[in-house]
C-alpha positions as CSV (number, residue, x, y, z in Angstrom):
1,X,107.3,149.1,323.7
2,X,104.1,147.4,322.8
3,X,102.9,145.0,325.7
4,X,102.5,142.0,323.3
5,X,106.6,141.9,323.0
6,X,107.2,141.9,326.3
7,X,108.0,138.0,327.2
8,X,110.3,138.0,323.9
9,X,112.7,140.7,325.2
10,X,114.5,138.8,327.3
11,X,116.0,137.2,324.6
12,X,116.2,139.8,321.6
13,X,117.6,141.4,324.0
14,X,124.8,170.4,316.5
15,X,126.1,171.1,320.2
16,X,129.9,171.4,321.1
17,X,131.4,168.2,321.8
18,X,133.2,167.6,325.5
19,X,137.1,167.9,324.5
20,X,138.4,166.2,327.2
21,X,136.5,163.5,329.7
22,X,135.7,165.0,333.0
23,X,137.1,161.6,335.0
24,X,139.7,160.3,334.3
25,X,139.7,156.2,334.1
26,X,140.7,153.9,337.6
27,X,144.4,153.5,337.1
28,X,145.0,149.6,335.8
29,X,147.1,147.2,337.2
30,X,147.2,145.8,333.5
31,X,149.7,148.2,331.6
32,X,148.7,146.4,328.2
33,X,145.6,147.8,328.4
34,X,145.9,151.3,330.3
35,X,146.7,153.3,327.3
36,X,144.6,156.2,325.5
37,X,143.5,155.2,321.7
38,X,142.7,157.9,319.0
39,X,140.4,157.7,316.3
40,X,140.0,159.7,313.3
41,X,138.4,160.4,309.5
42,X,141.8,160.6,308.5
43,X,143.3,157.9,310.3
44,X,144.9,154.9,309.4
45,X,144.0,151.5,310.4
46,X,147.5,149.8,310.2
47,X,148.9,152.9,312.6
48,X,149.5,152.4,316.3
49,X,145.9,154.1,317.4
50,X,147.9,155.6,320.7
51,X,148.3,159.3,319.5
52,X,146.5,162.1,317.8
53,X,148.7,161.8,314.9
54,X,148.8,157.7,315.0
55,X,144.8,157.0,315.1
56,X,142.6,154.6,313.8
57,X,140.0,155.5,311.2
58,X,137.2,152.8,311.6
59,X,134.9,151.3,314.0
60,X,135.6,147.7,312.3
61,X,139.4,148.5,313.5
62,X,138.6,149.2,317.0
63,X,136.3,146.1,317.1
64,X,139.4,144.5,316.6
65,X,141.2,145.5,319.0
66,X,138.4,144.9,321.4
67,X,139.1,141.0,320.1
68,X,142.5,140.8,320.1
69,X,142.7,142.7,323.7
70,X,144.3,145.0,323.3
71,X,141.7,147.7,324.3
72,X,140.1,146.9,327.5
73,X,139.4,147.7,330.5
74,X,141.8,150.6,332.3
75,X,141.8,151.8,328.0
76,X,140.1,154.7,326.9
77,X,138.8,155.2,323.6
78,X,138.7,158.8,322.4
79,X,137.1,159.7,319.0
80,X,137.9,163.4,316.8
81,X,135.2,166.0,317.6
82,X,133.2,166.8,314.0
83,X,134.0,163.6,312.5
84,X,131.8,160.6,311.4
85,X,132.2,156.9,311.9
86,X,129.9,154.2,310.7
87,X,129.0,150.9,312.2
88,X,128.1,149.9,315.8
89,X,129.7,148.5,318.9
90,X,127.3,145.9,319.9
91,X,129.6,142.9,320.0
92,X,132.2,144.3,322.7
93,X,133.6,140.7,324.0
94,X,134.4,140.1,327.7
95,X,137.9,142.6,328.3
96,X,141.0,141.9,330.4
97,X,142.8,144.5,332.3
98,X,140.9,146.8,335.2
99,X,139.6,149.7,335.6
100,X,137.2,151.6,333.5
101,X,137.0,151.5,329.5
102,X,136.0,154.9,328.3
103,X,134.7,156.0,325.3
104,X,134.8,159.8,324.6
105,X,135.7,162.4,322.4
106,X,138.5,164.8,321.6
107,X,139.4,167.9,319.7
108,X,137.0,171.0,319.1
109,X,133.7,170.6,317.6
110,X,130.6,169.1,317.7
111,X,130.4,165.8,318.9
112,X,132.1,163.0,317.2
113,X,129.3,160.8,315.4
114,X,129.2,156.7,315.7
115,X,126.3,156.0,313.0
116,X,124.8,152.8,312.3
117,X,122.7,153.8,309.1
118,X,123.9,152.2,305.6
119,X,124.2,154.5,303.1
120,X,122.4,153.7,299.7
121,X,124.1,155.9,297.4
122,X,124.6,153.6,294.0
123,X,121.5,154.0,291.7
124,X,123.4,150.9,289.8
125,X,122.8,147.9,292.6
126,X,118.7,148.4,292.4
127,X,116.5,146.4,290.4
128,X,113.6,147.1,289.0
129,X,110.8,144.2,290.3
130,X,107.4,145.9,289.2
131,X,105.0,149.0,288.8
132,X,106.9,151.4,290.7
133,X,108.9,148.4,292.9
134,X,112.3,148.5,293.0
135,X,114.9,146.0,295.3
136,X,118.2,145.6,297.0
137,X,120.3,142.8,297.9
138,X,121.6,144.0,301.4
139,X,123.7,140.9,302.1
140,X,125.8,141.7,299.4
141,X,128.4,144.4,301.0
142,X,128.8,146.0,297.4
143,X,125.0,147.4,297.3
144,X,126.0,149.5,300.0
145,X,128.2,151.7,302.1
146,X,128.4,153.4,305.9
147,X,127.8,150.5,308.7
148,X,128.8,147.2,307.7
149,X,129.1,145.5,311.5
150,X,125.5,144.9,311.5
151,X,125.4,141.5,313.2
152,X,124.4,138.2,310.8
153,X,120.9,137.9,311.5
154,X,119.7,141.6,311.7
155,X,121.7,143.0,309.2
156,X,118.5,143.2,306.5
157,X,116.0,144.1,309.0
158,X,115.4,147.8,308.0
159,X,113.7,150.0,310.9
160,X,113.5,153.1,308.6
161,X,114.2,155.0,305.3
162,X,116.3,158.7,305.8
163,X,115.2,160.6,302.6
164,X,117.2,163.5,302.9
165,X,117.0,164.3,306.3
166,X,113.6,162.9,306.9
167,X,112.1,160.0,308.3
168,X,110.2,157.2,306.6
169,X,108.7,154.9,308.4
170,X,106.1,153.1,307.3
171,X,107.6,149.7,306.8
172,X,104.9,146.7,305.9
173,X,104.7,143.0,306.5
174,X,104.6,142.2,302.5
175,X,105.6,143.4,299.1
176,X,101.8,143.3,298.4
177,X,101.3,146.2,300.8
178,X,103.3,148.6,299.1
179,X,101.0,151.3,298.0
180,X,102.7,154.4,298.3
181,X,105.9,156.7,297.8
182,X,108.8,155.5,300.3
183,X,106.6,152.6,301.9
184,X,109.0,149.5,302.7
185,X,109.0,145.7,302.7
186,X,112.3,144.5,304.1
187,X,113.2,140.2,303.9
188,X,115.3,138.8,306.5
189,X,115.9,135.9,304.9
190,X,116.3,136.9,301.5
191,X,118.4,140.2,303.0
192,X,116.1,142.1,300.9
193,X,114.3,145.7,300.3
194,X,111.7,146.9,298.7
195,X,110.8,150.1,298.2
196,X,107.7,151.9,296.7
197,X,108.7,154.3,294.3
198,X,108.5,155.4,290.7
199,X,112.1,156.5,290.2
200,X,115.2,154.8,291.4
201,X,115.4,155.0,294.8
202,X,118.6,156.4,295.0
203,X,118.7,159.1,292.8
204,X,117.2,161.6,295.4
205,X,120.0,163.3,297.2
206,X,120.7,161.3,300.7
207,X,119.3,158.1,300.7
208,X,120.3,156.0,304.0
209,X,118.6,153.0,306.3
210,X,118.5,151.7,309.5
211,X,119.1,147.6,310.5
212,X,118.3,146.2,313.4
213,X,121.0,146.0,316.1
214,X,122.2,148.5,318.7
215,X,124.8,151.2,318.5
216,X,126.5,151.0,321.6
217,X,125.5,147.5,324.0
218,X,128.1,148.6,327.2
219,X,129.8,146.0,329.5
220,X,130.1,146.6,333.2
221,X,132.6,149.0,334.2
222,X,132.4,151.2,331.1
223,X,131.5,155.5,330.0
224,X,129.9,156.6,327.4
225,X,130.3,160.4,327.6
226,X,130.1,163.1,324.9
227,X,129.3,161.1,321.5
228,X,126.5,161.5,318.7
229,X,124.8,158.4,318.5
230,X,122.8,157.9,315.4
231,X,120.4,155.6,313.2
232,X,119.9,152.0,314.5
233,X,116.5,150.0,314.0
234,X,116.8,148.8,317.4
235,X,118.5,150.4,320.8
236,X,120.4,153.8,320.9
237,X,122.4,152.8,324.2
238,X,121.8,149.4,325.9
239,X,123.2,147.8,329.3
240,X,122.2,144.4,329.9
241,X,123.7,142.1,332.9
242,X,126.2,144.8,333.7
243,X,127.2,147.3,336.4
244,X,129.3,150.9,336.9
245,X,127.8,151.8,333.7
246,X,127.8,156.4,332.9
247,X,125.8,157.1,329.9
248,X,127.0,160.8,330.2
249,X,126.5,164.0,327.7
250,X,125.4,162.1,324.7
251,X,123.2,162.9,321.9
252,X,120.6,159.5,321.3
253,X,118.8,160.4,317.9
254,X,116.7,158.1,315.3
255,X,116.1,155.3,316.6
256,X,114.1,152.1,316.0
257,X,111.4,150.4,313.9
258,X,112.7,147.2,313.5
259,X,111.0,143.9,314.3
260,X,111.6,142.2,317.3
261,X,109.5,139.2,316.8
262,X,107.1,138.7,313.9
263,X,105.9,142.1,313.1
264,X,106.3,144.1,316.4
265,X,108.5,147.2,316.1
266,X,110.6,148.1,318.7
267,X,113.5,150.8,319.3
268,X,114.4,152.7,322.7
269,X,116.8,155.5,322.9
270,X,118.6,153.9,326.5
271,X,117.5,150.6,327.5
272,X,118.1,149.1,330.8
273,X,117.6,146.3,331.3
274,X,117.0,143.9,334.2
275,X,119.9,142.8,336.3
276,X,121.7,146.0,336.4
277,X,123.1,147.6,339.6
278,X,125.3,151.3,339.8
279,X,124.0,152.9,336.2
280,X,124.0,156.8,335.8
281,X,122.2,158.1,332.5
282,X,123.1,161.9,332.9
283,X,122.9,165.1,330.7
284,X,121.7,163.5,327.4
285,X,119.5,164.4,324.4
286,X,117.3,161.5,323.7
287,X,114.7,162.2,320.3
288,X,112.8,160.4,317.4
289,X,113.1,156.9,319.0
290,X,110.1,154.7,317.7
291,X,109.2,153.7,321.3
292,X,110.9,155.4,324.4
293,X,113.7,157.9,325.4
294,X,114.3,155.5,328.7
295,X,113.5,152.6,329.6
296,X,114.1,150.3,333.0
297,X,112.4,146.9,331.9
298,X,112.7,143.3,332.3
299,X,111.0,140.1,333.2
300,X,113.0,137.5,335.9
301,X,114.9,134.8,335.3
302,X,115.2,132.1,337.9
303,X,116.0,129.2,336.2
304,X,116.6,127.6,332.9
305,X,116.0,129.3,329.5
306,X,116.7,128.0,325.7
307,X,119.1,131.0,326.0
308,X,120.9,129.7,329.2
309,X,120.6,133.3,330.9
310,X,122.0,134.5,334.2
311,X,119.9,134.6,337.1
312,X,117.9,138.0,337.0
313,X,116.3,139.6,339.8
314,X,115.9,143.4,339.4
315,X,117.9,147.0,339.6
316,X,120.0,148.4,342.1
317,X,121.3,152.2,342.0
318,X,119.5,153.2,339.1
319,X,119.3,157.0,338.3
320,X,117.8,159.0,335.2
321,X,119.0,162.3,335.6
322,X,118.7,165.6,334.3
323,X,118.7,164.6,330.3
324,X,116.6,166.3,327.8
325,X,113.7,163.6,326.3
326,X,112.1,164.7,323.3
327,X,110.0,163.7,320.3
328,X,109.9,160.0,321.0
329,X,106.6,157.6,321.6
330,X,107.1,157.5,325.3
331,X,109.8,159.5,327.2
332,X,110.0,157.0,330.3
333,X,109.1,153.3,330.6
334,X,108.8,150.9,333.6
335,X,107.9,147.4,333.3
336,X,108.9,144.4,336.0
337,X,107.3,141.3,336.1
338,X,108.2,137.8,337.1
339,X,109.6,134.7,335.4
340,X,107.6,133.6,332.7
341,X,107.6,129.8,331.3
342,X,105.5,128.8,328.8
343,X,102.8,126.5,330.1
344,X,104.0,127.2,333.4
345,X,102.8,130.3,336.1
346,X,104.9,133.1,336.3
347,X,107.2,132.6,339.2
348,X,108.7,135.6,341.8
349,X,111.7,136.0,343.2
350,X,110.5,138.8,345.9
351,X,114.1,139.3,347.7
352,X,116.2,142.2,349.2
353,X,117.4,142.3,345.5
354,X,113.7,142.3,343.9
355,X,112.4,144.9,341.3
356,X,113.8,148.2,341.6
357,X,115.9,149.4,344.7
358,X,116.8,152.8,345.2
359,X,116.4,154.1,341.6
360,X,115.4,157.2,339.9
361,X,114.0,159.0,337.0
362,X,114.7,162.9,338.4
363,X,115.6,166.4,337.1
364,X,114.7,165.4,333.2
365,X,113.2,167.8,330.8
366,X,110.4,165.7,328.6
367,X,108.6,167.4,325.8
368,X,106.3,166.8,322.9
369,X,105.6,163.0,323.8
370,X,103.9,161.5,320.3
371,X,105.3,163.8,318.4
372,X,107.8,161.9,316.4
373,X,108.0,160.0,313.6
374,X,107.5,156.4,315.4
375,X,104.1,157.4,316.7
376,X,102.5,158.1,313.5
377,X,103.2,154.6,312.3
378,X,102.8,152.3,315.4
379,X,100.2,149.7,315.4
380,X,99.5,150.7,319.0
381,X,99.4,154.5,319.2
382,X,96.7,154.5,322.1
383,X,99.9,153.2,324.4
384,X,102.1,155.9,322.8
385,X,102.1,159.6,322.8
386,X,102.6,159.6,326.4
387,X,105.6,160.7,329.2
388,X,105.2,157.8,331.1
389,X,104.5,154.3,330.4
390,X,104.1,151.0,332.8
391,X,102.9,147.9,331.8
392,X,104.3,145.5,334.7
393,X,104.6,147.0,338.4
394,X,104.8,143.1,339.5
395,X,108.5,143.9,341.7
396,X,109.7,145.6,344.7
397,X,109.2,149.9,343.2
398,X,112.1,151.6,344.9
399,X,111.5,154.0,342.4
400,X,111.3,157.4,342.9
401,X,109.8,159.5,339.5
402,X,110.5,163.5,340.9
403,X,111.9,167.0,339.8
404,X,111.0,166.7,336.0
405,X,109.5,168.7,333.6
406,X,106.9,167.1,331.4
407,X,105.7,169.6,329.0
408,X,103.0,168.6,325.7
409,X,102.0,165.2,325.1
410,X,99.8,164.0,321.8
411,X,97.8,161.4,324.1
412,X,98.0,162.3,327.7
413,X,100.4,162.2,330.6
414,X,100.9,158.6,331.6
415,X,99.5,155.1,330.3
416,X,99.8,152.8,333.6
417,X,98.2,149.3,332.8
418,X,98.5,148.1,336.8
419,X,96.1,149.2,339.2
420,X,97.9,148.3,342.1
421,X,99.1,150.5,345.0
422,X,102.8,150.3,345.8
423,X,106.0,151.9,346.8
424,X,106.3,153.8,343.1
425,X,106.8,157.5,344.2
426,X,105.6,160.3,341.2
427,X,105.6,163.6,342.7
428,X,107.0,167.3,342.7
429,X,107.2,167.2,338.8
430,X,105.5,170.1,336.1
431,X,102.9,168.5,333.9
432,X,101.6,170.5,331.0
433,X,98.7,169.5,328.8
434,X,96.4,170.9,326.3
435,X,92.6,172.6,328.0
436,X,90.2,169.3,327.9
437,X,93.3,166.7,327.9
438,X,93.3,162.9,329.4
439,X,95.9,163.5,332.5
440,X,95.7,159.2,332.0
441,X,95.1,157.0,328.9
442,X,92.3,154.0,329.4
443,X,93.8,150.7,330.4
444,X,93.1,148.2,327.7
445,X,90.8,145.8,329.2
446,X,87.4,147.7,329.9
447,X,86.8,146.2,333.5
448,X,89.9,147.8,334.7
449,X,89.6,150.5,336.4
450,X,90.1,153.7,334.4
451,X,91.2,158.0,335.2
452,X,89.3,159.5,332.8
453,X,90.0,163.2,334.4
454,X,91.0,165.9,332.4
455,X,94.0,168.2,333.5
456,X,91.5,170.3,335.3
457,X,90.6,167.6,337.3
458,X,93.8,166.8,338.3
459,X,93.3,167.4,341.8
460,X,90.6,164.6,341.9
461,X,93.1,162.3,339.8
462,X,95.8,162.8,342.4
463,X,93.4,162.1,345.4
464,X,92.5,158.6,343.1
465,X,96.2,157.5,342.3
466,X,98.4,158.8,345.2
467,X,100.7,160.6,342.2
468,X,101.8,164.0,341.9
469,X,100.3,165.3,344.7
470,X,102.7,168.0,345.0
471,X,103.3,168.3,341.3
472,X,102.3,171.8,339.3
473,X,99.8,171.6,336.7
474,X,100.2,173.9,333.9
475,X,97.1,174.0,331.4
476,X,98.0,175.8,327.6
């Protein structure tokens, strides 16, 4: 993410699918809950949802029965390999029952796909507002279909344009900016787009959007394991205040480009946010998010917020393992920093349950960082283009960052804004970077301190930062 969003966070906060879930859920004392639910294309939503041939056919269905409690914990959810269901699950309420809730998928085929773009497939419902303007009323449900859970609020915040099956995202501030083909303006409180184009928009073959919100937000206790998780303007996966959270075998695609405050874009593939303990983020295939494939970030809270948050402190049991990062701004991110107040120093809370504790970030495969479409239109693509990321190393750094591949960056390596030694371990990983390329990226401010070697000079670098001593440099 851009550093300049970082105190605003806290509160904004075609491969065979797995047939059958590897673990099966903790047995539940709560029988009203501990049942398997089905869902299906060809579903129906007034069926029971408890067998293959009784499923459910809509994400807006199984929301319900999140409401109503029926589904909870000790539940799991499984959805039909090959098939497609729009919307998002970012308002899962607190559950009853025990146990685990899974989510999952059944059947043969490629992984089942939970897909949060809205589809913009009537020519009729634009209006033409100038020279090669044309607008949509996104608040009214008719305009559109595909997701329609977008929460109130976010619901007209467009991250980006799919123009059959590619990317566009250069989305500006104003209707004045609009200059060229598939350039966006989006109005929040209008519920608004506008798109640049001479023709309708929607006469080209696949027209579809992204609004701000996440696809999946998981509660504690809960598995994510063997879904296609597609098109959101903000988060892929997202834990928050939560623990015994698997994020297992998933493919993360498209993700991002929405605002987050003002005009700053945002949009991670997995976030993680602070105050999480017991998360596992395992054999997944994160690409194209605007900022990072992974993230473990969060300021403290230790007292009162307009929000009324929990008390935060850091991350416990956190491990990245063995997932496949590609094409997105960043692949990992760290940031940690204290309490922030405004007018007011920022406060620590330096505990046994400070910052990281015995987490990881090990056995990943990270490739072609920059590559994507998010770095050619961030307004900060010195801090992209890179594998790792830090902008705050304020907390405790249990954190160990070993055993991965990263292989082709745009910018180089790493960008780490701190100076300061600590307990961060990066080591025994393969780093491969073009003859003549920046192992480091400059810090912003130019008294800081700055690696300006090359990946030839790595050796020297290593001696400088204590990282990657051990690691294997691979120039070409």
């Amino acid at each position: 993410m851009e550093i300049s969003r970082r105190s605003v966070l806290a509160g904004a906060l075609a491969l065979p699918a797995v047939s059958l879930l590897s673990g099966a859920p903790v047995a539940s004392a709560d029988t009203s809950t501990n049942l398997t639910f089905y869902l299906s294309e060809k579903g129906n939503d007034n069926a029971a949802g408890t067998s293959q041939r009784q499923a459910w056919r809509s994400l807006e269905r199984l929301q319900k029965a999140f409401q109503d409690g029926q589904v909870g914990y000790g539940s799991t959810v499984l959805f039909r390999s090959g098939h497609r269901f729009y919307g998002e699950l970012s308002s899962i309420p607190e559950l009853n029952g025990r146990g685990r809730l899974t989510l999952g998928a059944y059947g043969r085929g490629r992984r089942p796909q939970i897909m949060g773009y809205k589809v913009l497939n009537k020519p009729e419902m634009w209006s033409k507002v100038g020279k090669n303007l044309w607008r949509i009323n996104l608040g009214d449900p008719d305009t559109h279909v595909g997701n329609k859970m977008a929460q109130e609020g976010r619901n007209a915040d467009v991250g980006f344009l799919r123009v059959d099956g590619v990317i566009q995202g250069h989305k500006k501030t104003s209707v004045e900016e609009l200059s060229e083909e598939w350039h966006f303006h989006s109005d929040e409180e209008q519920k608004t787009l506008t798109v640049y184009r001479e023709d309708n928009p929607s006469k080209v073959r696949d027209l579809r959007i992204t609004v701000d919100g996440r696809l999946v937000q998981l509660r504690s206790s809960m598995t994510v394991e063997g879904l296609d998780l597609i098109g959101c303007g903000g988060h892929g996966v997202q834990v928050v205040d939560a623990d015994s959270v698997q994020v297992l075998d998933n493919r993360v695609r498209d993700i991002g480009g929405s605002y987050v405050y003002g005009t700053t874009r945002y949009g991670n593939g997995v976030e993680i946010w602070i105050n999480t303990k017991d998360v596992l983020v395992k054999g997944n295939i994160i690409y194209e998010a605007y900022d990072v494939g992974v993230t473990l970030q969060g300021g403290q809270i230790l007292g009162p917020t307009e929000w009324n948050e929990p008390w935060r402190t850091g991350w416990k049991n956190v491990h990245i393992r063995n997932n496949r990062i590609t094409r997105n701004s960043q692949s990992f991110e760290i940031w940690a920093r204290g309490f922030e107040q405004k007018d007011k120093e920022t406060t620590y809370d330096h505990g046994p349950a400070s910052g990281y504790r015995n987490c990881s970030f090990t056995g990943n495969v990270c490739t072609d960082a920059g590559t994507g479409w998010g770095q050619a239109v961030r307004s900060n693509p010195e801090e992209g283009g890179v594998h790792f990321l830090s902008y705050n190393e304020d907390l405790h750094m249990d954190l160990k960052v070993t055993g991965n591949k990263f292989l082709g960056a745009l910018n180089a390596y790493m960008y780490r804004q701190p100076e300061q030694e600590n307990d961060l371990v990066i080591d025994e990983n393969v780093i491969r970077l073009k003859p003549g390329q920046r192992i480091q990226a400059d810090r912003p401010e130019e008294w800081m301190k700055q690696q300006r070697q090359t990946i030839e000079e790595h050796e020297e670098w290593s001696r400088d930062t204590g990282f990657d001593r051990n690691s294997e440099f691979v120039i070409g």
